[in-house]
N, C-alpha and C positions, 0 to 999 in steps of 0.2 A: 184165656188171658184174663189176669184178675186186674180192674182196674182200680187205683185208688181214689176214696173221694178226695175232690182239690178242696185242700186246708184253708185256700181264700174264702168259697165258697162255704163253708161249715162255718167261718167267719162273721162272713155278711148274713147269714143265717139266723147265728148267736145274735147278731148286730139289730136284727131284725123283730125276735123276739124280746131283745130289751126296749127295743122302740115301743113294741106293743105292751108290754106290761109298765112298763116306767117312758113313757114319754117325756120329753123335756119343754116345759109350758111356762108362761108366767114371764118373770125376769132372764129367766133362763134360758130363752130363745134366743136375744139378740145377743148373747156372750158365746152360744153355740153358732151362731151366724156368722159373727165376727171371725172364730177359731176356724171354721172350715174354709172362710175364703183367706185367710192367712196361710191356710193349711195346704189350699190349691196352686197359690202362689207359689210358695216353697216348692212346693212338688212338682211345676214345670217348669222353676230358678235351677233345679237340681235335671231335671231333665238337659236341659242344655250346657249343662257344665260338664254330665255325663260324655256326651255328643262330641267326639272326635270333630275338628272342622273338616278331617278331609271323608270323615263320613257324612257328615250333612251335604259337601260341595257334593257326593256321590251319589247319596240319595236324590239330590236336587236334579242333575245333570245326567244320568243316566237313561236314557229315553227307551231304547228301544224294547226290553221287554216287558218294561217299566208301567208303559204306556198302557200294554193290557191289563195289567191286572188293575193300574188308578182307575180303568176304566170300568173293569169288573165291582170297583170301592165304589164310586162315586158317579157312575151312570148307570149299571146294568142295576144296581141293589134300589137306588131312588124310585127307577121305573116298574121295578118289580113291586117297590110295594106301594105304589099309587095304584098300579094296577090291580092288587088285593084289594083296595080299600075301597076301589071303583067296583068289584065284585060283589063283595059283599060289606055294604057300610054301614049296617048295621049287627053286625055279628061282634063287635069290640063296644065300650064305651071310646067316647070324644078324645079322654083323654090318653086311653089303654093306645087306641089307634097314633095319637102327636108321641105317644113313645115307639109304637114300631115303624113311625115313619123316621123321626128323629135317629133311630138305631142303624135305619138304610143309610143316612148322613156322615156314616161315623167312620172313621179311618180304620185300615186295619191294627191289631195285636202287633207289636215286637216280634216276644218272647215266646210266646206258643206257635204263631208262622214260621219264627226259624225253625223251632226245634222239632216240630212234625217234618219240615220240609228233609232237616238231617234225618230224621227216624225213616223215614220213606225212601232214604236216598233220593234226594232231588237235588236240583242248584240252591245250594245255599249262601253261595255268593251272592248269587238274584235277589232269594229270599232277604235276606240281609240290608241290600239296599234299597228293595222294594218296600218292606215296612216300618224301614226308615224315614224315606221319600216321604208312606204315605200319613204318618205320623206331624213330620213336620209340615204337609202340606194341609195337611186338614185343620190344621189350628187356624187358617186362613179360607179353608173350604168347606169345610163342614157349617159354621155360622150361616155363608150365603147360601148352602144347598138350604139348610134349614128355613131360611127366609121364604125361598123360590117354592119347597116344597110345602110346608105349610099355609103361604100365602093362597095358593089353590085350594085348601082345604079350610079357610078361612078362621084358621087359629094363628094364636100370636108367640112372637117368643122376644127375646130381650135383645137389648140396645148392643151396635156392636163393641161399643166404648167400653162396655165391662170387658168384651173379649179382649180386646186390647190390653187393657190394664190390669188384668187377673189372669189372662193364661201366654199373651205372645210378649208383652213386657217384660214379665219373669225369666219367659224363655231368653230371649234377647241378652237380657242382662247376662246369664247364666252361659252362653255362647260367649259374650265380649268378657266374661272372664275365666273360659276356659282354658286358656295359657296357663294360669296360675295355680287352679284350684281345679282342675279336671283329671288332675291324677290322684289328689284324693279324695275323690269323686269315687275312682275306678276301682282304687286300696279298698275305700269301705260300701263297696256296691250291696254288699248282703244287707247291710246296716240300712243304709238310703231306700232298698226297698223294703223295708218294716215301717218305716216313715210313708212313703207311696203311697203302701195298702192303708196306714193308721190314718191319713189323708181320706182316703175313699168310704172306709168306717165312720170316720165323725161327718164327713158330707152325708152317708145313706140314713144313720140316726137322723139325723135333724133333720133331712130331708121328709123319712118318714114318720116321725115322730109329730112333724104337722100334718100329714097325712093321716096318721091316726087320730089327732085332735080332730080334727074335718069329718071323722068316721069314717077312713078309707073300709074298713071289713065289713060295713054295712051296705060299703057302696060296691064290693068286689066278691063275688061270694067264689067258693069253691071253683064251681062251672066256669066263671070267668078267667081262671088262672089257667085253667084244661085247655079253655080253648086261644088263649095266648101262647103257652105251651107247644098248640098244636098249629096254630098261624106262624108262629117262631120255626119249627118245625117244616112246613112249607117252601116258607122261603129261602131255609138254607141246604133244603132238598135242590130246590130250581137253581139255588147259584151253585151250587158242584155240577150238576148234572150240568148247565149251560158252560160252566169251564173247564170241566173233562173235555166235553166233545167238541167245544168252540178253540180249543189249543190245540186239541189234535189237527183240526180242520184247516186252521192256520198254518199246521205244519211246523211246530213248534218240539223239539226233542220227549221225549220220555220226562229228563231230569227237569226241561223247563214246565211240562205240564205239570211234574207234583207241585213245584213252587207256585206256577197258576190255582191251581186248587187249592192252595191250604195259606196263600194269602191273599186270593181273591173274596173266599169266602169268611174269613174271619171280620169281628168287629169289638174296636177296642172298649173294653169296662173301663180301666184303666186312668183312660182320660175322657172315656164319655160321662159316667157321674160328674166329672167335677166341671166339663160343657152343660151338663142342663140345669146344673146349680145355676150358672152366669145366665144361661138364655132363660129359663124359665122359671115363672113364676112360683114362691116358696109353696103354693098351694098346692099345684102340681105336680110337682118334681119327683115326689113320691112316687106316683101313676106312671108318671113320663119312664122313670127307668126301670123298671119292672120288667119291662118288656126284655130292655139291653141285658138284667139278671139272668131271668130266664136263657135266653138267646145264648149267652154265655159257658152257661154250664154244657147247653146241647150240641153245642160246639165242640167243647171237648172233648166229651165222650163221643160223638159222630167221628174227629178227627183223631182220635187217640185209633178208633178200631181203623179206618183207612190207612192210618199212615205203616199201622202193622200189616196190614196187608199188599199193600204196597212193597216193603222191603222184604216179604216173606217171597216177591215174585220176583223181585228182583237177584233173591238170594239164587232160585232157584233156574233165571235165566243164567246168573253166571257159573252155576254147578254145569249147565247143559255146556254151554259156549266150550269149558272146559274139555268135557266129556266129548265135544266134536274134534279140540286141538288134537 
């Protein structure tokens, strides 16, 4: 199976070597500051407009299989990597570590959990409302997990009044006027996410473009990316392996296990760039989502080959089933 690179990804890439070669300094920081959190706003004003209300009441109000996987988002991922970091704390920089703990905070993906969950033949029903739920719940949960989990590891992150007024305001607003403007919302969805992603580009430039003034490559060499890479790597080995076999154990169907797995373990780029922009400090922010980049990509190639394998057995159960009628 040939897979293709993801075009976002080759994106934030290009994005990244312009940061490095042409940084934005000078006068030109606080007009890039301004433009990205304009840009964040918009982009979860347009999130909520997108948002069906009877998909956000379903996302919200849906408990039951709902429950494990928020729990897989926002308990099992926290503990996993406080427990990395309690392992080995000195194997990251300060700051390399406040992004892979930051990254455990983070809500799951949409778009990539539904769509492995159909490629695998799983509930996509579930999928659907589960990382829906867990989108709109993390704009609310992800900030305190940040707090509670950081707070123990004695680094800081920002006031939750930005969050308010830069990611759940917008949304708010963007839901009370869904009625009106949420159908074409949905007409020009291809359009709104060119905007999305050109949001998450001008947040990672600026983000890392102070990061390179800082001298981030002096402070992060080679080795350090391998072994982020391969910490990144770890922990999304232990969240599939822990919710394969913790869904089976539950006694949870086939179809609800793929849904388990591939939105349990996922975590949103999406809308975690434009959370550590609000929580964290401009010096930072660079270092902080590194992590989440990485983490990203290895996701979907991990998920891209499961989810083929997955429906290749599935195919291959219902060839038998057949062959026994």
């Amino acid at each position: 199976m040939m897979l293709k690179p993801d075009p976002f990804l080759l994106s934030l890439l290009a994005t990244l070597g312009i940061a490095t070669l042409a940084p934005c300094h000078g006068a030109a920081v606080p007009v890039f500051q301004t433009l990205a959190i304009a840009l964040i706003a918009l982009m979860f004003f347009l999130q909520g407009a997108r948002l069906s209300r009877a998909a956000v009441i379903s996302g919200l109000t849906a408990w039951k299989l709902h429950l494990t996987i928020l729990g897989c988002t926002f308990v099992l991922f926290p503990l996993l990597g406080l427990g990395l970091h309690a392992l080995v704390p000195g194997l990251l920089l300060p700051d390399v570590w406040t992004g892979i703990l930051f990254l455990c905070c983070l809500p799951s993906t949409v778009q990539s959990s539904i769509a492995f969950t159909s490629i695998a033949r799983g509930n996509v029903p579930a999928a659907v409302c589960s990382a829906t739920a867990s989108n709109i719940l993390g704009i609310f949960i992800t900030p305190v997990l940040v707090g509670i989990v950081l707070a123990k590891q004695g680094a800081q992150s920002g006031g939750a009044l930005n969050i308010v007024l830069q990611l759940l305001l917008p949304f708010v607003l963007g839901q009370i006027l869904q009625p009106w403007i949420g159908g074409w919302a949905q007409r020009h969805k291809k359009l709104l996410s060119f905007s999305d992603r050109g949001s998450i580009l001008v947040v990672v430039y600026t983000a890392f473009s102070e990061a390179i003034v800082q001298g981030l490559w002096h402070r992060l060499p080679l080795t350090e990316v391998a072994l982020i890479a391969l910490v990144d790597s770890v922990l999304l080995a232990c969240v599939l392996v822990i919710t394969a076999f913790g869904s089976r154990g539950l006694g949870y169907s086939r179809e609800d296990e793929i849904a388990i797995v591939f939105c349990g373990s996922k975590k949103t780029l999406a809308s975690g760039v434009p959370m550590a922009n609000v929580l964290f400090p401009a010096s930072t922010v660079g270092l902080v989502v590194l992590p989440l980049m990485i983490y990203h990509q290895i996701q979907l190639f991990v998920c891209a080959v499961m989810a083929q394998r997955f429906a290749r057995t599935a195919v291959k159960e219902a060839s038998g089933n057949l062959k026994e009628g």
